[in-house]
LOROKE-461096 format. One line per 2 residues: number of its first residue (from 1); their letters; for each residue x, y, z of C-alpha. Coordinates in steps of 0.05 Angstrom, whole numbers, plus 5000, padded with zeros to 4 digits. Layout:
! LOROKE-461096
NUM	a	X:Y:Z | ... $
***
This chain:
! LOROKE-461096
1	xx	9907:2612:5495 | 9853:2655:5518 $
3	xx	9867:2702:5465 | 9864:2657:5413 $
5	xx	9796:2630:5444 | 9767:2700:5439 $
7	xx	9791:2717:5371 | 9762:2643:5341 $
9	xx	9688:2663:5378 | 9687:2731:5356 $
11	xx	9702:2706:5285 | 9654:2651:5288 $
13	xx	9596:2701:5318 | 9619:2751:5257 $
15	xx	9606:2689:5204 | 9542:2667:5241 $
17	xx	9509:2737:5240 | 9522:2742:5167 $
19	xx	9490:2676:5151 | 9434:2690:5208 $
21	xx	9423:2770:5175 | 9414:2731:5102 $
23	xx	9370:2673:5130 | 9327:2714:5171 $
25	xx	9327:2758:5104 | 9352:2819:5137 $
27	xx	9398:2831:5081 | 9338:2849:5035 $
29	xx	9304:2890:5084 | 9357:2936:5090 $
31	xx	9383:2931:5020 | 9393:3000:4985 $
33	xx	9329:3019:4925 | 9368:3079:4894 $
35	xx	9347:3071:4824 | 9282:3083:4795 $
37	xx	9258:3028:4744 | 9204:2974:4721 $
39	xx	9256:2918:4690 | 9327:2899:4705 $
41	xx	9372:2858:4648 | 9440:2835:4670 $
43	xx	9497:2805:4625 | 9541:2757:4646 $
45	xx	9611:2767:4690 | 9652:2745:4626 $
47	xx	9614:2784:4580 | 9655:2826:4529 $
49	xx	9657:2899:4539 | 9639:2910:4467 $
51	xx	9572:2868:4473 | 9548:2911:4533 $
53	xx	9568:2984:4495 | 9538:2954:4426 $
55	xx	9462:2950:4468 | 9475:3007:4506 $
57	xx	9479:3053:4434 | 9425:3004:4405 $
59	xx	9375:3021:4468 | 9379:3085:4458 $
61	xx	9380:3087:4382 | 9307:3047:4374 $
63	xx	9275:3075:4426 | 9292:3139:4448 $
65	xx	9233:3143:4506 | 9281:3091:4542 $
67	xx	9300:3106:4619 | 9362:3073:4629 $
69	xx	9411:3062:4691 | 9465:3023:4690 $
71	xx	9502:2992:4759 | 9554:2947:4775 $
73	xx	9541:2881:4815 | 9592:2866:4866 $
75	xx	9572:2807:4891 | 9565:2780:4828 $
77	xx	9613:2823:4779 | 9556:2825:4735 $
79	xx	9532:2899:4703 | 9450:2910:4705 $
81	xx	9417:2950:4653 | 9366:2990:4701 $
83	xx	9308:2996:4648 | 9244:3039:4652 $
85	xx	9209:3088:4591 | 9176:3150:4599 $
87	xx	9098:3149:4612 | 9073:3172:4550 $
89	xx	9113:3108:4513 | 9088:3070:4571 $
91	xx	9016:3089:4558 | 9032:3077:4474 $
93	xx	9054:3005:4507 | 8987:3005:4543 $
95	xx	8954:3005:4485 | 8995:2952:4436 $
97	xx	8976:2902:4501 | 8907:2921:4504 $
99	xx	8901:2935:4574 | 8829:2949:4610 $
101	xx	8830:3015:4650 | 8773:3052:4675 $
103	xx	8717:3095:4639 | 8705:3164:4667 $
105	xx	8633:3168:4692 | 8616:3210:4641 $
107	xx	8629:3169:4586 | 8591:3106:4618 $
109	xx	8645:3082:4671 | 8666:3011:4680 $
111	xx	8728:2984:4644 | 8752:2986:4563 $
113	xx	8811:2969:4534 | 8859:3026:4529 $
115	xx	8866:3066:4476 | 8925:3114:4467 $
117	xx	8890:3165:4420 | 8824:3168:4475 $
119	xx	8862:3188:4533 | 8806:3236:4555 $
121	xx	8760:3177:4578 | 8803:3135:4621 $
123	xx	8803:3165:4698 | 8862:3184:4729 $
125	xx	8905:3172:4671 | 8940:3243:4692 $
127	xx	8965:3212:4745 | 9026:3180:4732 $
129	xx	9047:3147:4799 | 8969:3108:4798 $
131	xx	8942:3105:4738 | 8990:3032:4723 $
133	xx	9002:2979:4782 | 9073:2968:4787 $
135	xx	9066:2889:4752 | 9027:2935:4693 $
137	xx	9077:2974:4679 | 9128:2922:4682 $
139	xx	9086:2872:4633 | 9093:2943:4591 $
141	xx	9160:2958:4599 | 9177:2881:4586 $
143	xx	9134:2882:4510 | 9163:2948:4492 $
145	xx	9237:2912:4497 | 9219:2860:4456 $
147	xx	9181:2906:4405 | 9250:2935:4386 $
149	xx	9267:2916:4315 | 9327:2938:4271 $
151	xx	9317:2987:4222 | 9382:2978:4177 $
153	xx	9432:2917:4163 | 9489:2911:4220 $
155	xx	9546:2872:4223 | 9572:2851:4298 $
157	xx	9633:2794:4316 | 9609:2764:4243 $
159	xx	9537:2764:4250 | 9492:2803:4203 $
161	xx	9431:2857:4227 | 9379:2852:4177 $
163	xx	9329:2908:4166 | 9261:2894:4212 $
165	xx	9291:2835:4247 | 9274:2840:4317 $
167	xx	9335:2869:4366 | 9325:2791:4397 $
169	xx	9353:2750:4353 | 9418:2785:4355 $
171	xx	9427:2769:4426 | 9458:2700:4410 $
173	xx	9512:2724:4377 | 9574:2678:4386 $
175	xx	9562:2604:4366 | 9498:2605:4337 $
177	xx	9439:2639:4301 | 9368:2645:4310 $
179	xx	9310:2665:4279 | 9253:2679:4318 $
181	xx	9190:2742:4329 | 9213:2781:4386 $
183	xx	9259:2796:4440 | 9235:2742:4480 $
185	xx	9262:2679:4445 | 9327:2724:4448 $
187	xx	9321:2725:4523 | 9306:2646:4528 $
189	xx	9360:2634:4490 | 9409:2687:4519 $
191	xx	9399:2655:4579 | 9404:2581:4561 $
193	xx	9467:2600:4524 | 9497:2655:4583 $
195	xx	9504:2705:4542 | 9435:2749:4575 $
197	xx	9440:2731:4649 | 9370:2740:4656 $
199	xx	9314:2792:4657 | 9267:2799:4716 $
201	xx	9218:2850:4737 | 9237:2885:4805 $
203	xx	9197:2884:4878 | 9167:2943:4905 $
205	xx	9195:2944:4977 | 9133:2975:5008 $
207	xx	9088:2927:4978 | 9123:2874:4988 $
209	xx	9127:2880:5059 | 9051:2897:5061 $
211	xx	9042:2829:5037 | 9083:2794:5083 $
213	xx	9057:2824:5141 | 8972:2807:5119 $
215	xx	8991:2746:5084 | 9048:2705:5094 $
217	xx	9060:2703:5172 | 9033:2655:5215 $
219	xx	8990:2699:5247 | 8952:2706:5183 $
221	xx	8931:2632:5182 | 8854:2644:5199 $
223	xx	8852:2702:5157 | 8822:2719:5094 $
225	xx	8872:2727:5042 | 8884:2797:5014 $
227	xx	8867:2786:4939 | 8853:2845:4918 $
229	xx	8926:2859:4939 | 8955:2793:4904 $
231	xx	8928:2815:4842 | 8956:2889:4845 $
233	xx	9016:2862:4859 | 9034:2792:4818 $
235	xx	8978:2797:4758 | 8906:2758:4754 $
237	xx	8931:2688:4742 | 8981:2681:4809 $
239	xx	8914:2722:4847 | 8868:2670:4818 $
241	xx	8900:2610:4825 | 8908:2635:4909 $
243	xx	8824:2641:4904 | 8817:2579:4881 $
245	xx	8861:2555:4931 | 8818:2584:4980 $
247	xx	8749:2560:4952 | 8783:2492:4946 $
249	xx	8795:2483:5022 | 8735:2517:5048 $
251	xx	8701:2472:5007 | 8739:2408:5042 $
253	xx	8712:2434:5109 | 8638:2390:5083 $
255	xx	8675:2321:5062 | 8724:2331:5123 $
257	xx	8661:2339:5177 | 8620:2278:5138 $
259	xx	8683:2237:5134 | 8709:2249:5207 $
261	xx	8635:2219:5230 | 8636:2157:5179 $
263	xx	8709:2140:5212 | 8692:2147:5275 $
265	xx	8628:2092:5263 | 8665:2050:5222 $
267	xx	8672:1988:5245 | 8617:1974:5289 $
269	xx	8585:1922:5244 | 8585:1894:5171 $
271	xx	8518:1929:5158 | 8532:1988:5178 $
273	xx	8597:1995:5139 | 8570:1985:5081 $
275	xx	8524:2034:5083 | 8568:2084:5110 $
277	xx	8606:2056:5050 | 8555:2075:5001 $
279	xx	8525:2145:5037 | 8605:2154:5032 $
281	xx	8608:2152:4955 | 8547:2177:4937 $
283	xx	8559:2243:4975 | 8634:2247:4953 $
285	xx	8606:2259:4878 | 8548:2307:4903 $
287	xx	8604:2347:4934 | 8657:2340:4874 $
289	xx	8604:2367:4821 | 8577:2420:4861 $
291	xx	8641:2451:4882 | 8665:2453:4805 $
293	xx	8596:2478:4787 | 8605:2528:4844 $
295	xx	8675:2546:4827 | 8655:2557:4754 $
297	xx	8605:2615:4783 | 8664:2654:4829 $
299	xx	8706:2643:4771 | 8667:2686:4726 $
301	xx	8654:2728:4785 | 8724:2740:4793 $
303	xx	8745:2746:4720 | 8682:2802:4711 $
305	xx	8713:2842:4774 | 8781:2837:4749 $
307	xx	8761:2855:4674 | 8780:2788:4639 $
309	xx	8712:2754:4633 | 8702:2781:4559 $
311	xx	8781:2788:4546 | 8799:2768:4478 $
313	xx	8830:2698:4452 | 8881:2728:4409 $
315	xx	8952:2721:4441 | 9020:2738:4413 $
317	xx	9076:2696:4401 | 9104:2658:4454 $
319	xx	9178:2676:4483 | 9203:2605:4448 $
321	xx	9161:2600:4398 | 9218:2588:4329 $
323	xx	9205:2585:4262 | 9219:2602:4191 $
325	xx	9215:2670:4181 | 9156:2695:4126 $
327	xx	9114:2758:4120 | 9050:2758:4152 $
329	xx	8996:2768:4098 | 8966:2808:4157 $
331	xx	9017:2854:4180 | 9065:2847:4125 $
333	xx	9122:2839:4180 | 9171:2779:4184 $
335	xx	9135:2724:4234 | 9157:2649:4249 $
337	xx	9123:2597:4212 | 9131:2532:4240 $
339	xx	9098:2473:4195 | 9042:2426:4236 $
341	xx	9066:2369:4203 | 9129:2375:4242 $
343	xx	9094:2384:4307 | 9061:2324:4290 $
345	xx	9116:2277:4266 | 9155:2298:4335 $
347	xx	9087:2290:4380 | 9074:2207:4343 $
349	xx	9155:2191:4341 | 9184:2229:4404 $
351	xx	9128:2252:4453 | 9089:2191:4456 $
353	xx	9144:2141:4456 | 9173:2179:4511 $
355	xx	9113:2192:4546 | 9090:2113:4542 $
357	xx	9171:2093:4574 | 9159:2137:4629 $
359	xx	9100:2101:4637 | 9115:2037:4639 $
361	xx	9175:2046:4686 | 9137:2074:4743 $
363	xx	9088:2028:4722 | 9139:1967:4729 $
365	xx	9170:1995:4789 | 9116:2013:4833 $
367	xx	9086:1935:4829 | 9157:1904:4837 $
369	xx	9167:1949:4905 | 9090:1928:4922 $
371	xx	9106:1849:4910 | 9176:1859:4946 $
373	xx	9137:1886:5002 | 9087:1831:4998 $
375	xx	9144:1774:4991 | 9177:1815:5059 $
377	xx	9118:1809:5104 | 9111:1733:5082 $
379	xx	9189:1727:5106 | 9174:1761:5168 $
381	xx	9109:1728:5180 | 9150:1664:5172 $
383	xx	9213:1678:5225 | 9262:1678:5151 $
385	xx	9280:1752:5158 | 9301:1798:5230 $
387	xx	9254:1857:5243 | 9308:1904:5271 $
389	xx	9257:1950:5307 | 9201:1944:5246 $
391	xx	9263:1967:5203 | 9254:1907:5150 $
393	xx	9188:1918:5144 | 9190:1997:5123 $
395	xx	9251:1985:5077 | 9205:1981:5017 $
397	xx	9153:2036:5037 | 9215:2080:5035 $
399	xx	9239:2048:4972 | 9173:2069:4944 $
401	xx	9171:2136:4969 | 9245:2157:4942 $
403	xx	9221:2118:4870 | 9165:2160:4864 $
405	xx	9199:2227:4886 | 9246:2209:4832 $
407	xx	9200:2195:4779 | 9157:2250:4799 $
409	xx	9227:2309:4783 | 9240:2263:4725 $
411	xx	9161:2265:4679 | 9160:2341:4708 $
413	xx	9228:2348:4664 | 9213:2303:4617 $
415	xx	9140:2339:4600 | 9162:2408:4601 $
417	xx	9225:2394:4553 | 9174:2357:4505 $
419	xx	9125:2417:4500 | 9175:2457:4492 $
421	xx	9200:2417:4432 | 9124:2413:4402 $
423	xx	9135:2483:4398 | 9066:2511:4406 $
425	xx	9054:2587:4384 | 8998:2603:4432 $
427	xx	9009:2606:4507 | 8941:2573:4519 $
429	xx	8958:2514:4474 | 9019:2511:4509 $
431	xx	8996:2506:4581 | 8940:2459:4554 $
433	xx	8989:2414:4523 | 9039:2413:4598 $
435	xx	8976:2403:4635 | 8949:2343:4599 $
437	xx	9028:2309:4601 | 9034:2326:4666 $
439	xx	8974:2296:4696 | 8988:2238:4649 $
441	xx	9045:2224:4684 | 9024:2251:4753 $
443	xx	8964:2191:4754 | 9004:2125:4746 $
445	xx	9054:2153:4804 | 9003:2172:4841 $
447	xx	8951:2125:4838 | 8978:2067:4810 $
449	xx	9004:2038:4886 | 8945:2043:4913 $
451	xx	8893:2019:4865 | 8933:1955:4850 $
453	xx	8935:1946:4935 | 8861:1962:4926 $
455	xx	8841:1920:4868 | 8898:1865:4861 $
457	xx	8916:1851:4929 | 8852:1867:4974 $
459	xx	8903:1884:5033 | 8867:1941:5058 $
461	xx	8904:1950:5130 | 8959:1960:5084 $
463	xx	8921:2012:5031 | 8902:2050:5099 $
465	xx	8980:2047:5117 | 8994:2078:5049 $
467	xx	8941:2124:5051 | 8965:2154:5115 $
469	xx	9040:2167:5079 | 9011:2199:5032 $
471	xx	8961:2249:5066 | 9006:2270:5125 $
473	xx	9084:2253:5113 | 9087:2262:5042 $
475	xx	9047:2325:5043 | 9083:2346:5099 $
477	xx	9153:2332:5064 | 9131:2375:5001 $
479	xx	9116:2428:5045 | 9190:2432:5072 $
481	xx	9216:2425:5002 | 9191:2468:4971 $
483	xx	9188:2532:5009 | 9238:2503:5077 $
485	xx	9300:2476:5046 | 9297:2530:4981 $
487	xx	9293:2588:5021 | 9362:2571:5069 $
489	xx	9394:2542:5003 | 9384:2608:4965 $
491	xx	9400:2655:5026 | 9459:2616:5049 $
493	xx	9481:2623:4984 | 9470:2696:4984 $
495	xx	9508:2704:5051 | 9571:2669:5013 $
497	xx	9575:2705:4957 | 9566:2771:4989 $
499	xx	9629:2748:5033 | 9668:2739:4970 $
501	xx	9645:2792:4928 | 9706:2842:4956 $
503	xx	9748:2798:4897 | 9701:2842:4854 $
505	xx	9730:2899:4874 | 9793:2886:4829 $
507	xx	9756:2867:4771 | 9711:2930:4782 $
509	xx	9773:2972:4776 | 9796:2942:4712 $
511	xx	9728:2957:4671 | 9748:3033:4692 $
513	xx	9754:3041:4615 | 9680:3004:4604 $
515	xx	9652:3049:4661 | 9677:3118:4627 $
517	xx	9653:3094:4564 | 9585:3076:4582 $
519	xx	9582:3143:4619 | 9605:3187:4563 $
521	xx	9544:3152:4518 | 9495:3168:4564 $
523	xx	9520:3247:4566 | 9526:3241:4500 $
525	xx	9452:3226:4485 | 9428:3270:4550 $
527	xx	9456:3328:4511 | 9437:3307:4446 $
529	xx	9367:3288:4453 | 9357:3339:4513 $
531	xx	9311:3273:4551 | 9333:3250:4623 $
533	xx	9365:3189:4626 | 9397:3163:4693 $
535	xx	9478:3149:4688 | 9521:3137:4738 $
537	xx	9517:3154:4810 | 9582:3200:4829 $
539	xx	9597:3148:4872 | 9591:3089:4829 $
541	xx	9649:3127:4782 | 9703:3122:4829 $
543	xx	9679:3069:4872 | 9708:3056:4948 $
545	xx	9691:2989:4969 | 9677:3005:5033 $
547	xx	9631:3048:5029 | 9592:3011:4970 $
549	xx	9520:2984:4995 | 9487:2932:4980 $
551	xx	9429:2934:4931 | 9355:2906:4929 $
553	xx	9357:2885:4860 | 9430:2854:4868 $
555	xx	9393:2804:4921 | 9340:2796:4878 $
557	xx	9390:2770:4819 | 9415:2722:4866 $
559	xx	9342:2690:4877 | 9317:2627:4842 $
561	xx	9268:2652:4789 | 9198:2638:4801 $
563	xx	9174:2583:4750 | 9105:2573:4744 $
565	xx	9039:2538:4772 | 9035:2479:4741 $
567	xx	9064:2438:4795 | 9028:2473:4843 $
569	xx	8969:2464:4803 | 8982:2395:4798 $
571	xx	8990:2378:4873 | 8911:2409:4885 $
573	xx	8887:2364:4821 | 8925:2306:4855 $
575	xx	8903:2314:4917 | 8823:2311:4893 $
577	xx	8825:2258:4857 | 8851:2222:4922 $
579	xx	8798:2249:4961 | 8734:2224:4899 $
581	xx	8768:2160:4893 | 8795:2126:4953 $
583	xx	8761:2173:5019 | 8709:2108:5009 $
585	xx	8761:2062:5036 | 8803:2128:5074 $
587	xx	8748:2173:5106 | 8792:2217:5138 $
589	xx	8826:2237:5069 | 8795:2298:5070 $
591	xx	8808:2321:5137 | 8884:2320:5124 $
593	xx	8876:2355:5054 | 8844:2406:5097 $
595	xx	8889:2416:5154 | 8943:2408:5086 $
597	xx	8911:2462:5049 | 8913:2514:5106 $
599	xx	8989:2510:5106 | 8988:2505:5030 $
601	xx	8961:2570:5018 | 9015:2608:5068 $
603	xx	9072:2565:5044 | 9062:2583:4970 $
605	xx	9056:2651:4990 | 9124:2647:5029 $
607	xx	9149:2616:4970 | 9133:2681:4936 $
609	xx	9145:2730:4971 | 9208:2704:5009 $
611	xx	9240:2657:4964 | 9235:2669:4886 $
613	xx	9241:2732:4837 | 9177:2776:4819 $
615	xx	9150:2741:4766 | 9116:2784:4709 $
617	xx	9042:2782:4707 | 8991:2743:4667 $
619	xx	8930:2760:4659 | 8874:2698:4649 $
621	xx	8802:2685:4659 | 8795:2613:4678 $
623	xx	8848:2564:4717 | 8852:2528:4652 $
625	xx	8855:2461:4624 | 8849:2435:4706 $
627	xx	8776:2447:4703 | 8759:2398:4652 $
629	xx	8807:2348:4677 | 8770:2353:4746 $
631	xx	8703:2350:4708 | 8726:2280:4677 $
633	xx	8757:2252:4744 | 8685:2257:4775 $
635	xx	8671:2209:4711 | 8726:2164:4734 $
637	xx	8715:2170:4812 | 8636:2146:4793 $
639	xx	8661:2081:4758 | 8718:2073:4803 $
641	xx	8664:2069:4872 | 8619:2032:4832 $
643	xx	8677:1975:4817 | 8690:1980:4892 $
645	xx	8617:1970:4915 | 8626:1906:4867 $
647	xx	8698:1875:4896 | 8683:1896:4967 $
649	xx	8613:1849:4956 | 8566:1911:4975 $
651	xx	8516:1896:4941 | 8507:1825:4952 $
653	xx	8507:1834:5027 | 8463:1887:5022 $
655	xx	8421:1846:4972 | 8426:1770:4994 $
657	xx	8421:1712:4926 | 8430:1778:4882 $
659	xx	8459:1731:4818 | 8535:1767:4796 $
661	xx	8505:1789:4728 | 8443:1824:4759 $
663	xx	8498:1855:4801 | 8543:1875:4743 $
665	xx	8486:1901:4717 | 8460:1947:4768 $
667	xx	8528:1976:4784 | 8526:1995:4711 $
669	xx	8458:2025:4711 | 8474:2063:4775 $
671	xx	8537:2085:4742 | 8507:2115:4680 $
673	xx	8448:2140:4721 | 8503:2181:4761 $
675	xx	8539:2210:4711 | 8472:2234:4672 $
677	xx	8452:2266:4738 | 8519:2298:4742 $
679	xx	8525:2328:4675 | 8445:2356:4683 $
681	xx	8471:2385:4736 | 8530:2425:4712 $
683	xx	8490:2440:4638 | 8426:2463:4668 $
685	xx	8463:2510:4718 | 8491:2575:4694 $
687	xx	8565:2590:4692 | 8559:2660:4697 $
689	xx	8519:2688:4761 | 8451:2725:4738 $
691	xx	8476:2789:4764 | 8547:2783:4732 $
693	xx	8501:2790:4666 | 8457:2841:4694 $
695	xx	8517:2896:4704 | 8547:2877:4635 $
697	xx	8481:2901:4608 | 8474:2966:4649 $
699	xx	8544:2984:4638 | 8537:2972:4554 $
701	xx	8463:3007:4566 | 8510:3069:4600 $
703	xx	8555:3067:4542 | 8511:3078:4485 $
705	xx	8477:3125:4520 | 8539:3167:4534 $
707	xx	8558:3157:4464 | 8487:3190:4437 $
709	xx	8489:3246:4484 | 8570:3253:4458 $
711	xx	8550:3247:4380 | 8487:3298:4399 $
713	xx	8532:3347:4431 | 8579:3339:4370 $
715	xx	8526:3360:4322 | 8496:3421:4372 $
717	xx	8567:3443:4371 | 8570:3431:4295 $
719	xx	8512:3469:4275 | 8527:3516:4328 $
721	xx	8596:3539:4290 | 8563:3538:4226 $
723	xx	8511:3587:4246 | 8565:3639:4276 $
***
């Protein structure tokens, strides 16, 4: 018995460190790197052998500067195309994305886009391990795949290559066709019908770490985030979306201080509440317009350091952008064409329809649960209904909360499926388009409850009860949903299938034919072309599963892909229109935003450095369409205080016999007086800082003048040779 005892612990303590190792995300940390790439594309398990040979010859044939290594997945049975291209294609790839690298001193300094045939002006472009950030030269590696096009009509399980199609339409090869730009629809699709796993770019160990240890630990709370460090490492738009995080919440610290003093003399006497009420408002709109105006400023501050203030508006095709396929009277190449009037018919007979729906059901279901919880606290007022320990009386809060957690998965869904549909060629329409559905949405489910409590029912012990759910345990619940209960999902997950991948093993052994094949291409084109391309380790040949390792990019496969900022986006937007509308009747609205916002920042960057894939880099000047719809929620927040001044009865305390009209009157005169003063504000101030200007024009002065003394030197040297 005691035996039996021992063995059952031991076994148990075996299966606990596993899951502890992947939880505590061991596993990754001591994960194998022995591969050198940018990109890694993976088929599926139950992909046909012929499909992964036909890309591996079709790699190689359209671009021969391709890197490739190519490794079998054990915990997955999946194979991994390990994909990187030599530096001089990477700096041709440079080029084709217009990329701003730095001017030697000499020719003026600062930053120019790049330009492949001027390689003797950019500094430190010799040096190949710099010269790129690793998200660069993914973003490079990731548009020179979908750059491949075919150059002659192929046939392939029935479906027919034609000359300058791109290499991604032919990824959807079994049950249906597409016709589409570049390799990117292929991808979307590929992976919507399994036939690409997926495509991610890889981390860089070292890095990563770095940025664990300065940014996402606890310890780190109090301390400035390292920026400059996001931005090397995930692109501008993740590194400027963390900075306005940041200005956001050190901006709170003002409305948190004033509204901490207001609730702590509130209540003292009718008088003084009301002006507390109107100092309140008055300063909540001072505050809102100057931090956007403010904002605006480091924005462009920001966007000049990181060389995106002056970046162009022309964007390529989206991934999923679809399409007829016509010659572009400017390139002469095959591009979608997508007709407006079918954007249109979808956006007036499907978008809005839906859209309005949505609506009105969390419109409908928000008041019912609000007049069920009004009809319960009659009952219970009444002796008709049992309290069971307050029980009765929070069924309907909690009914509310799960309704709108529902509704709030469902418009997310719902939006992002519809923009999708609208099918929008630009990435800034696109993102314009989700933002404005999604706030759409976001609003009635938001605000809705409360305003009706607010204007309908005049309950306001039970607004301040609502309030309070929503600034500490709903904020506190997203918190542990979003990074918490991901993060032991995913690496739970991981532990299990790494305890099951040893069934691999046997279907490892019976792609032996697959492996040699893949092998023999590769020496095939080593000795042909006479260019270095990675194969097979020795080891992965004849593999022993016991001594197989397990790999950083095999972990990385297995972690949910990183999606975007919208919803994060979202939450901040959210959150400040609760804080310009309702911190009159909640003063302490800001304080928890604040104390909210400190964790905020460190649990979105757990999220992404512990949690999700790398996600490629974007590179953006602004945050977007948010700014504008925070610009027109200070509109709304004026006429919303104003109409509280009026149903609270403000005014006519503060202004005894004041007749209703003359009332109505000067709330609207105050109102427009307040948004004129607003709008002078943000017009009359600058959104570029005076010295932002300033070094644009020293650094163009520098660049002409390094350009004269270049053309002069041409001519000396000219007249020189013609002399001799």
């Amino acid at each position: 018995m005691s035996d039996q005892l021992t063995h059952v612990k031991s076994v148990f303590h075996k299966r606990f460190a596993h899951l502890s190792s992947a939880i505590t995300n061991r596993l990754w940390l001591n994960a194998h790197t022995n591969y050198d790439c940018d990109v890694l594309l993976t088929f599926p398990a139950r992909v046909d052998d012929n499909v992964i040979v036909w890309f591996l010859e079709k790699f190689l044939q359209l671009e021969p500067d391709v890197r490739i290594s190519i490794k079998y997945h054990f915990t997955t049975g999946v194979y991994g195309f390990y994909l990187t291209f030599t530096y001089e294609r990477i700096l041709k790839g440079a080029d084709a994305l217009q990329l701003e690298k730095p001017i030697k001193q000499e020719f003026g300094g600062g930053y120019q886009i790049f330009l492949f045939d001027e390689l003797e002006f950019y500094q430190g472009v010799e040096d190949e391990d710099k010269f790129f950030s690793t998200q660069e030269r993914q973003s490079i590696v990731l548009h020179l795949l979908y750059s491949m096009r075919m150059n002659e009509t192929q046939l392939l399980n029935g479906i027919k290559f034609k000359v300058d199609q791109s290499l991604s339409k032919h990824l959807c090869f079994y049950e249906f066709q597409l016709i589409t730009l570049g390799m990117r629809y292929l991808v979307q699709r590929g992976l919507e019908k399994n036939v690409i796993r997926q495509i991610i770019p890889l981390h860089n160990k070292a890095q990563l770490n770095h940025l664990r240890e300065t940014w996402v630990w606890p310890k780190n709370v109090f301390k400035p985030q390292p920026i400059e460090d996001i931005r090397q490492y995930f692109g501008v738009k993740i590194a400027l979306y963390f900075c306005w995080l940041s200005f956001y919440t050190k901006a709170l610290c003002l409305p948190a201080a004033y509204g901490v003093y207001i609730w702590y003399h509130t209540g003292q006497s009718q008088e003084l509440d009301d002006k507390l009420f109107v100092i309140n408002s008055f300063l909540n709109i001072i505050w809102a317009t100057g931090f956007l105006i403010f904002w605006r400023r480091r924005q462009a501050e920001l966007a000049y350091k990181w060389n995106t203030l002056d970046m162009e508006q022309l964007e390529e095709t989206r991934a999923t952008y679809k399409g007829e396929l016509r010659r572009s009277p400017v390139t002469d190449k095959y591009e979608p064409y997508y007709p407006v009037w079918k954007r249109v018919a979808f956006r007036c007979l499907v978008t809005i329809p839906l859209l309005m729906i949505n609506l009105v059901l969390v419109s409908i279901s928000i008041v019912l649960i609000i007049r069920f919880q009004s009809w319960i606290d009659r009952q219970l007022k009444a002796g008709r209904l049992p309290s069971l320990m307050s029980l009765t009386e929070l069924f309907p809060k909690i009914l509310l909360a799960l309704v709108t957690t529902i509704f709030d998965d469902v418009y997310k869904r719902v939006c992002r499926w519809l923009t999708d549909k609208e099918n929008y060629r630009e990435q800034r329409v696109h993102d314009n388009q989700m933002i404005a559905k999604m706030f759409a949405c976001a609003s009635i489910n938001s605000y809705l409850g409360v305003f009706y409590i607010a204007f309908f029912t005049h309950k306001y012990i039970r607004l301040s009860d609502q309030l309070i759910t929503i600034f500490v345990i709903k904020q506190f619940w997203d918190h542990v949903k979003e990074a918490i209960i991901p993060y032991i999902v995913s690496n739970t997950r991981l532990s299990v299938l790494i305890q099951m991948s040893k069934k691999e093993h046997d279907r490892y052994t019976e792609r032996e034919e697959l492996n040699n094949h893949l092998k023999r291409i590769l020496d095939q084109w080593n000795t042909s072309k006479q260019t270095k391309v990675i194969a097979f380790n020795p080891c992965d040949s004849l593999p022993s599963f016991e001594t197989l390792s397990l790999s950083q990019a095999e972990i990385e496969c297995l972690q949910p892909k990183w999606q975007d900022l919208y919803e994060d986006s979202l939450e901040l937007v959210v959150q400040f229109g609760y804080i310009i509308f309702l911190s009159t009747l909640f003063p302490l609205a800001a304080f928890f935003s604040l104390l909210n916002n400190i964790l905020e920042i460190r649990t979105d960057a757990f999220k992404l450095c512990m949690i999700y894939q790398r996600p490629f880099s974007q590179r953006v000047k602004d945050i977007g369409h948010w700014q504008k719809i925070m610009e027109y929620m200070i509109v709304a927040a004026i006429i919303i205080n104003c109409i509280f001044c009026s149903i609270r009865g403000v005014f006519r305390r503060m202004v005894p016999g004041l007749p209703f009209a003359a009332e109505i009157f000067l709330l609207v005169c105050i109102e427009h007086l307040l948004v004129l003063f607003c709008k002078t504000i943000r017009s009359n101030i600058e959104s570029v800082p005076y010295w932002v200007r300033v070094e644009k024009a020293k650094m163009e002065y520098r660049r002409r003048e390094a350009l004269k003394k270049l053309e002069c030197d041409a001519l000396h040297n000219q007249s020189h040779g013609n002399d001799e």
